[in-house]
N, C-alpha and C positions, 0 to 999 in steps of 0.2 A: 642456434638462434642468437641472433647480434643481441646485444645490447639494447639498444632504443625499443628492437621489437618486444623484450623482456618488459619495458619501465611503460610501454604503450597496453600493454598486459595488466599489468597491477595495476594503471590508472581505471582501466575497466572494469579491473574486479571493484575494486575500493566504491569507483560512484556508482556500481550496480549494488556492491552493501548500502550504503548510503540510500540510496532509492529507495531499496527494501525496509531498509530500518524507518524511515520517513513514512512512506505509504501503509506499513502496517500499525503506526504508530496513530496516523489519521485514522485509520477505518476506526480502531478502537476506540479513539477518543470523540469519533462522531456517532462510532455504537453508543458509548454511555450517556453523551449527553441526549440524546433521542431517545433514550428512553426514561432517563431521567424527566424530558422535559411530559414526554407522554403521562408517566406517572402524576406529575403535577398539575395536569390536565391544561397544557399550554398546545401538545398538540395532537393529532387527530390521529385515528390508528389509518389512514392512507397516509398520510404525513411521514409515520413512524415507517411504515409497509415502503413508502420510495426510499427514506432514508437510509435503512437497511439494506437493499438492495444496491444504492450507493455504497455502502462499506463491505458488502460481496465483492462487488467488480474491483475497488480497491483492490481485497484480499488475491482475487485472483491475477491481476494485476501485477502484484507484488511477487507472484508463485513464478510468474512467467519469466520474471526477470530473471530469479534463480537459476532456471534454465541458462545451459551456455551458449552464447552466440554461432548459428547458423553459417558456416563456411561458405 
């Protein structure tokens, strides 16, 4: 394995971490304030019910990346 093919490797691993650590970092922090905001009674449980379902596909999202690229 040359060289470049090595450092074209690591750059794929590093922005698929980066990916992951970013989208898992959003679904959470759009899990809490959705239900924070629910709590407060700002918003409605279909409201909360899409919102979460948003921070699923996130999560799974984020599962997928972990996966390794497809030859």
């Amino acid at each position: 394995m040359n060289p470049a093919s090595k450092t074209l490797q690591w750059i794929d691993h590093c922005m698929r971490a980066l990916s992951v650590f970013c989208l898992a970092n959003a679904a959470k922090g759009l899990m809490v304030v959705s239900v924070r905001l629910y709590a407060r009674g700002w918003l409605s449980a279909v409201e909360v019910r899409f919102a979460l379902g948003f921070c699923s596909t996130l999560n799974t999202t984020s599962v997928r990346l972990l996966r390794p690229r497809k030859k």
